[in-house]
Residue, then its C-alpha position, 0 to 999 in steps of 0.5 A: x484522540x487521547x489528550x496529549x500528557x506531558x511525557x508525549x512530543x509535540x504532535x508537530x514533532x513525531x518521535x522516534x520512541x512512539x514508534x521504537x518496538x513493532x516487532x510485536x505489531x509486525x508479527x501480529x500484522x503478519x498474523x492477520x494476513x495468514x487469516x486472510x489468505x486461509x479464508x480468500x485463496x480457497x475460494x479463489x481458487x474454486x471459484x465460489x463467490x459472487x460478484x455485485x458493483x459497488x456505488x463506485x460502479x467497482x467489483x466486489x466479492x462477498x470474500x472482500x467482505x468476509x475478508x475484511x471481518x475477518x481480519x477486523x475482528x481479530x483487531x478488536x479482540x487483541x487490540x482492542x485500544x486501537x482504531x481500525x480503517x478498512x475498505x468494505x465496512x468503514x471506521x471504528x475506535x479512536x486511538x493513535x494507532x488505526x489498522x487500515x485494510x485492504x482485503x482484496x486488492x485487484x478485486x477485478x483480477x481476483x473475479x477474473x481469475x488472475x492471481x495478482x492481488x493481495x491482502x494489504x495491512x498497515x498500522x498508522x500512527x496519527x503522528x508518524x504515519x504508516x509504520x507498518x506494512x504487509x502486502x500478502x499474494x498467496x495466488x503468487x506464493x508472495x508475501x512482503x512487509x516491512x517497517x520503521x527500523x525492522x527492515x523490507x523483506x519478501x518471503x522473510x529474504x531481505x529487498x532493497x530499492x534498485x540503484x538506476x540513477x540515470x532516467x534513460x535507463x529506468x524501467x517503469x510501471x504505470x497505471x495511465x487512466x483518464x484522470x490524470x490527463x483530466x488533471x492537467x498532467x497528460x504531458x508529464x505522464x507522456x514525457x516521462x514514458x518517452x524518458x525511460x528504458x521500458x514501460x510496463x503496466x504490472x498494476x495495483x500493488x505489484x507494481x510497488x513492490x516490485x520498485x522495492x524489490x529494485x526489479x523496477x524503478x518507477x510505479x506510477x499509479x492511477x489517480x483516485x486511490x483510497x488510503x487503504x490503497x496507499x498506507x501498507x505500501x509506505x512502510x515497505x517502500x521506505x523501508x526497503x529503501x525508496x520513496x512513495x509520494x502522492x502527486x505534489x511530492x508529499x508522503x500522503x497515506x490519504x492522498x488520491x495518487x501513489x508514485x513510487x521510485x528507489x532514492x536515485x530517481x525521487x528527485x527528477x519523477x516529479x509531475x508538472x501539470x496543473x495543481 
């Protein structure tokens, strides 16, 4: 990390002006998901790959790999001063700036021939966090992305969070695995499915960006996500007008969990269980 120069803010302080002009990032983030899907839509849609488990006992194609290459590579020949986080081939660099990277998220989908999964970019800075997110699916013909003071948009139309305030009748998304009754909030989970108009499992990314969208108001996703998981969702979502928050309620791009909701329900989709 760059030592701090007397024109920088406090580390404890963000600002705004480190942040001020990401239109030039947002379109080259854009760029980079247009490689993505050039490289993974053929191959899914012909079916040439092959599939090998990770030590997680999770799926993985040689298109995530290439994927991720692709895109790094194209990171360090125009960025060349920035760090880099990806899924498949770790970390390099050292600068404020990282590029963290998913290239397939819904590997699982992606192997079984199901076309929702995408290619999720995001550019963080070590003190402002994520700022800017693009979320691609070309199997869906969608793509998302947003940023600080640059807006949410789908498929270039503006999104905006839903205004349903009222529990009762919010609709829900959730990715409900073992873990989180491990953790001590099985309860909390079972509470709020009772609470809610309806109860959807869209999964993975979708269900995310569905709440930025206002078509649903809570995703609730499984514990045990990565930061590539969770760090190009964040700028979308707020931009759009929401908030994704890890299980203690905090902003948390390298947090285990993801809640997303539109500004009317932060306050009561909060877990109770033990921490």
């Amino acid at each position: 990390m760059p030592p701090e120069s007397p024109t920088r803010p406090p580390r404890s302080s963000p600002s705004v002006a480190l942040v001020s002009d990401l239109r030039d990032e947002l379109t080259f983030a854009l760029g980079l998901a247009d490689l993505a899907d050039a490289f993974t839509l053929p191959r899914f849609q012909a079916r040439e790959f092959s599939v090998e488990l990770k030590a997680n006992a999770t799926e993985v194609t040689e298109v995530d790999r290439r994927t991720e290459t692709i895109i790094m590579d194209a990171v360090r020949r125009e960025r060349p001063h920035h760090a880099w986080l990806g899924e498949e081939h770790g970390t390099g660099g050292d600068s404020e700036w990282t590029w963290v990277v998913d290239p397939i998220d819904g590997t699982s989908n992606f192997v079984r021939g199901v076309p929702v999964w995408a290619t999720m970019i995001a550019l963080v800075h070590a003190d402002a966090g994520p700022v800017v997110g693009v979320v691609s699916a070309p199997a869906m013909h969608t793509r998302w992305w947003g940023g600080r003071e640059l807006g949410a948009h789908c498929n270039g139309s503006p999104i905006r969070v839903s205004e349903v305030s009222d529990l009762s009748e919010a609709s829900l998304s959730i990715t409900e695995n073992a873990a989180w009754r491990e953790a001590g909030y099985g309860e909390w989970i079972k509470n709020l499915k009772r609470s809610v108009k309806r109860v959807r499992g869209f999964g993975d990314f979708w269900q995310h960006m569905l709440v930025a969208q206002g078509a649903v108001d809570i995703a609730v996703d499984a514990i045990g996500l990565e930061p590539y998981d969770i760090a190009p969702l964040i700028p979308i979502v707020e931009a759009a007008g929401g908030r994704l928050v890890d299980r203690e309620g905090r902003v948390n791009w390298r947090g285990d969990t993801a809640i997303t909701t539109n500004t009317g329900l932060s306050a009561v989709v909060r877990p109770v269980g033990s921490h």
